[in-house]
N, C-alpha and C positions, 0 to 999 in steps of 0.2 A: 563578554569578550571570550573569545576564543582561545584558549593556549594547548598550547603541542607540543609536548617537550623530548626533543632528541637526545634516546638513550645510547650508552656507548656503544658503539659497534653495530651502531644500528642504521643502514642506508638513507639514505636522503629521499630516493621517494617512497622507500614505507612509512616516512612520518607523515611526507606529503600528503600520499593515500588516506592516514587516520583523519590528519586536518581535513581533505575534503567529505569523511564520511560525516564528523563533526558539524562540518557547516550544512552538509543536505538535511541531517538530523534537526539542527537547529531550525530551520526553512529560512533562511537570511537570503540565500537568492531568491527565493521563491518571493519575498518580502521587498527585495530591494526593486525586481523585475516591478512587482506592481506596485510600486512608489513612484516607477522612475516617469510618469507622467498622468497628466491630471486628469481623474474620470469627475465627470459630471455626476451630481445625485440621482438625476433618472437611470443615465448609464451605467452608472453601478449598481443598481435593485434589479434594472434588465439583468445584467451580467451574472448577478446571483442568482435571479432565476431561471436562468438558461442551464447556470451550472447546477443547480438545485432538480432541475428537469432530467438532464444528463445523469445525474446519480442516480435517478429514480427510475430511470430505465432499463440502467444496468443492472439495479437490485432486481430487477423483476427481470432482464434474461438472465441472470445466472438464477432464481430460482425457477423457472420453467426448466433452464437445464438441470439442473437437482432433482425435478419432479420426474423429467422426462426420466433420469437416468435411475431413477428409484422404482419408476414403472417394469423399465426392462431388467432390473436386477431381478434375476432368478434365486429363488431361495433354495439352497441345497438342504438335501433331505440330513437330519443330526443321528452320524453313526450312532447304533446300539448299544446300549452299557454292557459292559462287560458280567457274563452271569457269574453268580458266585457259588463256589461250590463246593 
Protein backbone atom coordinates (compact mmCIF):
# COMPACT_ATOMS: atom_id res chain seq x y z
CA UNK A 1 0.00 0.00 0.00
CA UNK A 2 0.83 3.10 -0.83
CA UNK A 3 0.94 6.21 1.72
CA UNK A 4 1.69 9.99 0.98
CA UNK A 5 1.68 11.93 3.72
CA UNK A 6 0.96 15.75 3.65
CA UNK A 7 3.54 17.83 5.13
CA UNK A 8 2.55 21.32 6.60
CA UNK A 9 2.53 23.91 4.07
CA UNK A 10 2.79 21.80 1.76
CA UNK A 11 0.32 22.06 -1.62
CA UNK A 12 -2.18 19.47 -2.40
CA UNK A 13 -0.90 18.68 -5.85
CA UNK A 14 2.83 18.36 -4.90
CA UNK A 15 1.67 15.41 -2.73
CA UNK A 16 -0.49 14.31 -5.48
CA UNK A 17 2.39 14.51 -7.91
CA UNK A 18 4.70 12.25 -5.26
CA UNK A 19 1.72 9.68 -4.87
CA UNK A 20 1.53 9.32 -8.54
CA UNK A 21 5.41 9.08 -9.09
CA UNK A 22 5.00 6.35 -6.18
CA UNK A 23 2.32 4.37 -7.97
CA UNK A 24 4.24 4.49 -11.68
CA UNK A 25 7.38 3.34 -9.45
CA UNK A 26 5.54 0.60 -7.98
CA UNK A 27 3.91 -0.41 -11.82
CA UNK A 28 0.38 -0.95 -10.02
CA UNK A 29 -1.20 0.56 -13.21
CA UNK A 30 0.81 -1.14 -15.40
CA UNK A 31 -0.34 -4.48 -13.17
CA UNK A 32 -3.86 -3.41 -12.80
CA UNK A 33 -4.20 -2.48 -16.91
CA UNK A 34 -3.01 -6.23 -17.54
CA UNK A 35 -5.21 -7.88 -15.02
CA UNK A 36 -8.08 -6.13 -15.95
CA UNK A 37 -9.09 -8.93 -18.49
CA UNK A 38 -8.51 -12.51 -19.28
CA UNK A 39 -5.40 -13.60 -21.70
CA UNK A 40 -5.68 -17.01 -22.74
CA UNK A 41 -2.24 -19.19 -22.21
CA UNK A 42 -1.32 -19.25 -25.83
CA UNK A 43 -2.19 -15.46 -25.97
CA UNK A 44 -0.03 -14.63 -23.47
CA UNK A 45 3.50 -16.74 -24.56
CA UNK A 46 2.45 -14.93 -28.01
CA UNK A 47 2.21 -11.61 -26.25
CA UNK A 48 5.56 -12.27 -24.56
CA UNK A 49 7.12 -13.06 -27.49
CA UNK A 50 6.26 -10.27 -29.38
CA UNK A 51 7.23 -8.20 -26.54
CA UNK A 52 10.41 -10.21 -26.04
CA UNK A 53 11.15 -9.59 -30.05
CA UNK A 54 10.47 -5.78 -29.80
CA UNK A 55 13.18 -5.34 -27.04
CA UNK A 56 15.59 -7.22 -28.98
CA UNK A 57 15.36 -4.95 -31.67
CA UNK A 58 15.65 -2.10 -30.08
CA UNK A 59 18.96 -3.46 -28.37
CA UNK A 60 20.37 -3.94 -31.67
CA UNK A 61 19.29 -0.38 -33.10
CA UNK A 62 20.57 1.49 -30.55
CA UNK A 63 23.83 -0.51 -30.73
CA UNK A 64 24.29 0.02 -34.41
CA UNK A 65 23.63 3.60 -33.47
CA UNK A 66 26.55 3.35 -30.92
CA UNK A 67 28.59 1.70 -33.46
CA UNK A 68 27.72 3.96 -36.23
CA UNK A 69 28.35 6.94 -33.90
CA UNK A 70 31.89 5.46 -32.58
CA UNK A 71 32.83 5.08 -36.17
CA UNK A 72 32.35 8.72 -37.11
CA UNK A 73 33.83 9.94 -33.65
CA UNK A 74 37.05 11.63 -34.71
CA UNK A 75 39.87 11.27 -32.42
CA UNK A 76 41.58 14.65 -31.45
CA UNK A 77 45.07 14.63 -31.69
CA UNK A 78 46.40 14.74 -27.14
CA UNK A 79 47.96 18.47 -26.71
CA UNK A 80 51.86 18.10 -25.88
CA UNK A 81 53.09 18.05 -22.29
CA UNK A 82 54.37 20.77 -21.12
CA UNK A 83 58.56 20.71 -21.32
CA UNK A 84 60.30 21.13 -18.27
CA UNK A 85 62.91 23.28 -17.84
Amino acid sequence: MILVTVRDNEPFEKALRRFRRKVEREGIRKDIKKNSFYLKPGEKRRLKQRLAEKRRRKALRRAARRAARQATRRSRPRPAPPKAS
